[in-house]
C-alpha positions in Angstrom: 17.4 -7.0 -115.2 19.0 -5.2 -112.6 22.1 -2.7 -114.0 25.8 -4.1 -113.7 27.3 -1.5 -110.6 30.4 -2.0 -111.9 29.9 -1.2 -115.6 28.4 1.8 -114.7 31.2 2.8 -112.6 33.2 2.3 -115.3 31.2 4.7 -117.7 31.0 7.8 -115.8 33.4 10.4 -115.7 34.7 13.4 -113.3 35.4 16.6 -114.2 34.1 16.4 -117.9 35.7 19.2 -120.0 32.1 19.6 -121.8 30.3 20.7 -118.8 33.4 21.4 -115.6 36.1 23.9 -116.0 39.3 24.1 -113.4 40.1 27.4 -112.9 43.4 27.9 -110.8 44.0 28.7 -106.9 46.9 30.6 -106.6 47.9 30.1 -102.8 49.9 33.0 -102.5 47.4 35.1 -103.3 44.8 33.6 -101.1 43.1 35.7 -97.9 44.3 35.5 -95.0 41.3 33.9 -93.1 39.2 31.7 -94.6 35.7 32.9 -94.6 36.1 35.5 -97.8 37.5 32.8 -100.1 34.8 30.3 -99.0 32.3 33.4 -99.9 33.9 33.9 -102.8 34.0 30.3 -104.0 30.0 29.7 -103.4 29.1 32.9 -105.3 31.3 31.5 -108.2 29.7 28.1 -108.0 26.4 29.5 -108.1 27.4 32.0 -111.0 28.8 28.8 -113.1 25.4 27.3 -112.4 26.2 24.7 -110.0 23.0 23.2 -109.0 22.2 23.7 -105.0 25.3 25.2 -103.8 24.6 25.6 -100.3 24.2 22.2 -99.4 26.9 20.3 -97.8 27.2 17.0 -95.8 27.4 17.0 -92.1 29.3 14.6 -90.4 29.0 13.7 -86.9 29.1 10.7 -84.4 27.7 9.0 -82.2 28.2 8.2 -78.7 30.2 4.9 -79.2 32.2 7.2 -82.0 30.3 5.6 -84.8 30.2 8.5 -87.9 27.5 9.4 -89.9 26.6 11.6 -92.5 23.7 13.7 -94.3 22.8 16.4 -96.6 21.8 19.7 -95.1 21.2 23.5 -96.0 24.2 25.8 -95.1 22.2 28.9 -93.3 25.2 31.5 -93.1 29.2 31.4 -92.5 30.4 34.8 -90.3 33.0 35.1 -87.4 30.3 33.0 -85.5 30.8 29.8 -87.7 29.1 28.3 -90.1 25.2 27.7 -89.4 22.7 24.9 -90.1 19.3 23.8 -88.6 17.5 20.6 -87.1 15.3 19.5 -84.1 16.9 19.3 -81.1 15.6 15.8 -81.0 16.7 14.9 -84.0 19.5 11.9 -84.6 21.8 14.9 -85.7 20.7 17.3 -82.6 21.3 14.0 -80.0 24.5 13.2 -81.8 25.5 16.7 -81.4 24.3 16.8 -78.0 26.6 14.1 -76.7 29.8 15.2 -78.9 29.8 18.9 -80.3 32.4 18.7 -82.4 31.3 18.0 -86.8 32.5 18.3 -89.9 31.1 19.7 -93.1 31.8 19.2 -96.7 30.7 20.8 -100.0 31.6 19.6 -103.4 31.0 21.9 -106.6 32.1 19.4 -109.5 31.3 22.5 -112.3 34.8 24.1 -110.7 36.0 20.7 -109.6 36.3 22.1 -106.0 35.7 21.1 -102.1 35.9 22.5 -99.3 36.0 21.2 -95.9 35.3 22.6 -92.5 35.2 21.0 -88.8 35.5 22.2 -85.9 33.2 22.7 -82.5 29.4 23.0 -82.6 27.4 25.6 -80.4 24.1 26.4 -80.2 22.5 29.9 -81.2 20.3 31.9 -78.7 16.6 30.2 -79.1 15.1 33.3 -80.5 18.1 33.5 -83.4 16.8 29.7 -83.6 13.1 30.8 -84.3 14.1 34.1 -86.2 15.7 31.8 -88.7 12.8 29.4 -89.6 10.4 32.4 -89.6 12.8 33.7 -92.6 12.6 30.3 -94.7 9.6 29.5 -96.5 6.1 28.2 -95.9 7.0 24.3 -96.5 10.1 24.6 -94.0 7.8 25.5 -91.3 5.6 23.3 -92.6 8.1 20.1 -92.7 9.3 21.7 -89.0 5.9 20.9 -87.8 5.4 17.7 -88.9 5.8 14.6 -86.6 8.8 13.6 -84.5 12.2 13.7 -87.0 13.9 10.7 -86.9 11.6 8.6 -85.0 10.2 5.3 -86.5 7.0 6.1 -88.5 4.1 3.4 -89.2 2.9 4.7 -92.8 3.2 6.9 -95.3 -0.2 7.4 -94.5 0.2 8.8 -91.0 3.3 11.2 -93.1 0.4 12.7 -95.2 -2.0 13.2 -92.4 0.8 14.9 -90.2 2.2 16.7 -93.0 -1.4 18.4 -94.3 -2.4 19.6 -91.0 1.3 21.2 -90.6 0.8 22.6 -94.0 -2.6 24.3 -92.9 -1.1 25.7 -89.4 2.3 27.0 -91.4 -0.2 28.7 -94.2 -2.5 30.2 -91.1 -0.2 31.0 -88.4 3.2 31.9 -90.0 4.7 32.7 -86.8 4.1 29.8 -85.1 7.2 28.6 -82.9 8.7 25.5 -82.8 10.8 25.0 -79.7 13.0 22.3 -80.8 14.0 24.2 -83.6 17.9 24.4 -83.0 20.3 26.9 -84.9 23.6 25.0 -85.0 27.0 27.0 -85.6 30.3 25.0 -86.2 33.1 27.9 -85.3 35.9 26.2 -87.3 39.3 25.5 -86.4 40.3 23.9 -89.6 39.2 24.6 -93.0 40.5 23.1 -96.5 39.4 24.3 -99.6 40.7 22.0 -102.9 41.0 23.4 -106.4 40.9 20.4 -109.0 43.6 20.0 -111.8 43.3 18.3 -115.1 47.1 16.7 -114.5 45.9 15.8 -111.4 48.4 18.6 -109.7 45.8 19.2 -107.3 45.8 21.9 -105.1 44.9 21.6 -101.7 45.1 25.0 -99.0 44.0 24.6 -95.4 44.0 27.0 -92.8 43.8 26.3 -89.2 43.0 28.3 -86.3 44.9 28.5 -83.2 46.1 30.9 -80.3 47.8 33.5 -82.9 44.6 33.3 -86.0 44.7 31.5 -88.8 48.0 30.1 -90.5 47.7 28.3 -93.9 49.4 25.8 -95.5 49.7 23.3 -98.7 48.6 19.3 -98.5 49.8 17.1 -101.2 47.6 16.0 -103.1 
């Protein structure tokens, strides 16, 4: 028997005082650009052992304006944006292709915090492109090799084959390029970050960017 959705729903909980804790965001006190508080915020979300802190959705569209959405690896955030990584080819890489322009979003629910970015999306320098796979590990180059991302596939079967000879290349020839290897940066023009409250006094701080810097501000909740 298949599970009842909406008794499960109904059973589940956010923010659990047993295993989240809310600790306060004190606006006034907050940096003046964003960057150091989102630094600050993952290194405190990995610290309070929240489990794969650099991921974050990626939203972007397609060209009738249709959105989607997926779970990615964030590769670094400096005064060049914040970076991620997929084939050219790629349903992201065509998507961002015809629109550059995304949004991210990470959720840490052990401090009952977001944050979300969007903003334009430019493309790195190839060789900061291939520099950055050469740092990740064995299995990324690996998975980089293998087949045609996000084109139908016939089997599993034809995965497996794909994916062992990949494996044996990335193992023998750890330098091996991949041209369609794309380093994405979003340089953000607006960035929220929201600290979750047990009254549900939520507070929500979003910077944008425009001609003068950055200039933050309070949402309601």
């Amino acid at each position: 028997m298949e599970p009842d959705l909406h008794e499960v729903l109904r059973s589940l909980r956010v923010w659990d005082p047993a295993v989240t804790s809310l600790p306060p965001l004190a606006p006034d006190t907050a940096p003046a650009a964003p960057l150091p508080l989102f630094a600050r915020w993952l290194a405190e979300a990995a610290a309070a052992g929240q489990a794969e802190p650099h991921t974050m959705s990626l939203a972007t569209a397609d060209a009738e304006g249709r959105p989607d959405v997926r779970i990615v690896m964030l590769h670094g955030a400096d005064d060049d944006g914040w970076s991620f990584a997929t084939h050219a080819h790629s349903r992201k890489g065509g998507q961002l292709a015809g629109r550059p322009y995304a949004a991210l979003a990470f959720y840490w629910p052990v401090l009952g915090r977001q944050v979300r970015v969007r903003g334009p999306v430019g493309v790195a320098p190839p060789e900061e492109a291939q520099a950055d796979l050469r740092a990740r590990s064995t299995g990324a180059l690996a998975a980089a090799l293998t087949g045609s991302q996000s084109e139908v596939l016939d089997s599993v079967e034809d995965l497996a084959r794909a994916s062992e000879g990949a494996w044996e290349r990335a193992r023998r020839e750890p330098a091996t390029p991949v041209p369609s290897w794309t380093l994405y940066r979003l340089r953000p023009d607006e960035v929220e970050f929201f600290q979750g409250d047990a009254r549900r006094r939520h507070v929500r701080l979003r910077y944008r960017h425009g001609p003068e810097g950055w200039t933050r501000e309070l949402l309601w909740p």
